[in-house]
FIFI-319914 format. One line per field, with one value per residue (C-alpha): y, z, x; residue in one letter; residue number from 1. Coordinates in steps of 0.25 Angstrom, whole numbers, m for minus. Each point is the difference from the previous one (the first is absolute). Example, Ala and Ser with C-alpha at 12.3 -4.5 7.8 and 13.67 -1.06 7.14 Angstrom:
BEGIN
c2: c(m18_14);
c3: c(31_m2);
c1: c(49_6);
aa: c(A_S);
i: c(1_2);
//
This chain:
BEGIN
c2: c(198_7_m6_0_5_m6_8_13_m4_m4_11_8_m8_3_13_m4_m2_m11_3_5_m13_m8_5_1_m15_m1_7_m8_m13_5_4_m6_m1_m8_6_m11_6_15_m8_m8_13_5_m14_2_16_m3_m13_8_9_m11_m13_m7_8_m4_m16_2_5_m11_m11_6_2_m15_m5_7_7_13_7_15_8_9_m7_m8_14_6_9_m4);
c3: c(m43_12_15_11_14_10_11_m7_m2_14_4_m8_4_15_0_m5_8_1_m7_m11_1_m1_m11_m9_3_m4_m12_m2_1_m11_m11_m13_2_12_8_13_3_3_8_7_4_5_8_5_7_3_7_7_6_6_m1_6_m10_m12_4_1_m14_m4_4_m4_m14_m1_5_m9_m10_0_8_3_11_4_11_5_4_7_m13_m2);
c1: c(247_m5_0_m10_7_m11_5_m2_m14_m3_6_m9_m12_0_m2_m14_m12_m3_m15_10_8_m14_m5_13_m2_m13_2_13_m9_m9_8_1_16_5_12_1_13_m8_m11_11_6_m14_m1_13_m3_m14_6_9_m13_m8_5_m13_m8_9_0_m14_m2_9_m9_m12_7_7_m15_m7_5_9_m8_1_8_m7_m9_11_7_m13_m4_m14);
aa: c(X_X_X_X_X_X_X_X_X_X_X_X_X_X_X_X_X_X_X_X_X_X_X_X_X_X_X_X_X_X_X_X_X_X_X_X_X_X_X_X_X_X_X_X_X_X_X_X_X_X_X_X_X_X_X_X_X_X_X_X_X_X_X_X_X_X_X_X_X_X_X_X_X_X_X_X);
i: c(1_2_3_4_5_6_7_8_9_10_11_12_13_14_15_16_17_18_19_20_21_22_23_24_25_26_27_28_29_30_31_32_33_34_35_36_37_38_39_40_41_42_43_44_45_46_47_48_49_50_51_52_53_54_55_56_57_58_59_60_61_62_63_64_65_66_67_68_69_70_71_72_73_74_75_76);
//
């Protein structure tokens, strides 16, 4: 059985944009297999970016619905 490093990934993840990292989550959110342990990794790197942005996103998510990134981090 093979094991997840988390740190390998996130190390992976910030050399992404984070346009990139927006819409991996995006399409992350709308696959038919879930993988919350890939979009807790993207949380965790676009969290790390702009933390007002990423508690924004947050309650605007728990409010309504797991709402999308991309406005929250100034890419619409």
């Amino acid at each position: 059985m093979a094991t997840i490093d988390i740190a390998v990934i996130r190390t992976g993840l910030e050399g992404k944009t984070t346009l990139e990292l927006c819409d991996d989550f995006k399409h992350l959110r709308n696959s038919t297999r879930p993988m919350p342990w890939a979009e807790q990794a993207i949380s965790d790197v676009l969290f790390g970016r702009n933390e007002t942005a990423w508690f924004e996103w947050q309650l605007e998510g728990d409010l309504f619905g797991r709402a999308l990134p991309h406005r929250y981090f100034g890419l619409i």
